[in-house]
C-alpha positions as CSV (number, residue, x, y, z in Angstrom):
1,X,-39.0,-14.6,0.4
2,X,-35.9,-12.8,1.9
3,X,-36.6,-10.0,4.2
4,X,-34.8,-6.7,3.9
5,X,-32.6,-6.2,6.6
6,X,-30.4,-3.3,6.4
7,X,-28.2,-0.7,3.3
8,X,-25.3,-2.2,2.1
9,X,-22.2,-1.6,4.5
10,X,-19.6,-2.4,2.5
11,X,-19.1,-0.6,-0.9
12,X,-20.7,0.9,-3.6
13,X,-19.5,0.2,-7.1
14,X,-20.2,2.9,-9.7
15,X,-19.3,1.7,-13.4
16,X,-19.3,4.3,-16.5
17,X,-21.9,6.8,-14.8
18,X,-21.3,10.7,-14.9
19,X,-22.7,11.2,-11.4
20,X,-25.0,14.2,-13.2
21,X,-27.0,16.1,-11.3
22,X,-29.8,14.4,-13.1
23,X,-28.8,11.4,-10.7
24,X,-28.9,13.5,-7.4
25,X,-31.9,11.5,-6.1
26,X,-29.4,8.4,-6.3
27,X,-26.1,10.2,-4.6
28,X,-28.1,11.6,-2.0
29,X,-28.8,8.2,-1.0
30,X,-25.2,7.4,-0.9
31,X,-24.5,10.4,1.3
32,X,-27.4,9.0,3.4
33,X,-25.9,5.3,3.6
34,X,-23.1,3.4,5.3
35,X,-21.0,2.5,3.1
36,X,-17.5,2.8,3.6
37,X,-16.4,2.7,0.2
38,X,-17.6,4.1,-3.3
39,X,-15.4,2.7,-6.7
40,X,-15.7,5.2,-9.5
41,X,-14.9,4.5,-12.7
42,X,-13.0,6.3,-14.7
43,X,-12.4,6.4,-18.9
44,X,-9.2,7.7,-20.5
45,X,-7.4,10.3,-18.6
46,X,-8.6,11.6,-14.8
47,X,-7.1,14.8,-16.2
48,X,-10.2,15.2,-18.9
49,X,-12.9,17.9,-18.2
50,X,-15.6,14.5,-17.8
51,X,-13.4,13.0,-15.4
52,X,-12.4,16.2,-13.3
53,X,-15.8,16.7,-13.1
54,X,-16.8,13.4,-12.1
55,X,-14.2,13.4,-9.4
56,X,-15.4,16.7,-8.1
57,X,-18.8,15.4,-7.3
58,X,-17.8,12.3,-5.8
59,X,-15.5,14.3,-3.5
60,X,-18.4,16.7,-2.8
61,X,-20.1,13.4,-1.5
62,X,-17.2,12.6,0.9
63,X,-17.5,15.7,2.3
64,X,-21.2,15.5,2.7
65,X,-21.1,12.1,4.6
66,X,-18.5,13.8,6.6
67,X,-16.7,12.2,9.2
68,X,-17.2,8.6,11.3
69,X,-19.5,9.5,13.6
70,X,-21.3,6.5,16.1
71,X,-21.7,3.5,13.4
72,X,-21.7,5.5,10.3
73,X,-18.8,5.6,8.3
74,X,-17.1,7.9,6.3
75,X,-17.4,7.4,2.9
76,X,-13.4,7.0,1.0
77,X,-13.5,6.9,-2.7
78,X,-11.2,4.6,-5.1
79,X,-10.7,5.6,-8.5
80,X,-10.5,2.8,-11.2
81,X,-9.5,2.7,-14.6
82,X,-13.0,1.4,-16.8
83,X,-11.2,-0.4,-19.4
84,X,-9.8,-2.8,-16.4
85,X,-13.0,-3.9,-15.5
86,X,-14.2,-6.9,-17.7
87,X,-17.9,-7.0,-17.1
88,X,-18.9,-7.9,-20.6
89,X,-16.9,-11.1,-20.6
C-alpha cells in the first residue's frame, strides 16, 4: 500500500460545482492547501447570476490563501468553458 505523503501541489480541477456554501468544509481545505492553481468551470455565459456568483467565491478564496509566503503558494484561478471539457467521452 502507498503511503500518503503530502496535498496536491499542483492544481485543483473543479468541474460543474457551484462552490455553495453547503461545500465550505471542502473550499476551506483549498484555502488551507498548496496548490497553485484552481480550474473552475463555467456553463453558458460568465456574465449569468450562477456564474458571477461562482466567480465571486472562488475569488474570495484567492484572497483568503493570500499571498506566497515561505513554500505556500498563492492560489491563481483559470476559468474554463464546461462544454470544452469532454469527460463523458
Amino acid at each position: 500500500m502507498r503511503k500518503y505523503r503530502r496535498p496536491a501541489g499542483n492544481a485543483i480541477v473543479i468541474y460543474c460545482h457551484s462552490l455553495a456554501d453547503n461545500d465550505d468544509h471542502v473550499l476551506r481545505a483549498i484555502v488551507k492547501g498548496n496548490a497553485g492553481y484552481m480550474l473552475v468551470s463555467l456553463y453558458g455565459n460568465a456574465a449569468s447570476p450562477a456564474n458571477k456568483a461562482i466567480i465571486e467565491k472562488a475569488e474570495k478564496l484567492v484572497q483568503q490563501r493570500g499571498p506566497a509566503k515561505g513554500k505556500r503558494q498563492s492560489l491563481n484561478v483559470i476559468y474554463y468553458d464546461a462544454s470544452s471539457a469532454k469527460v463523458w467521452g
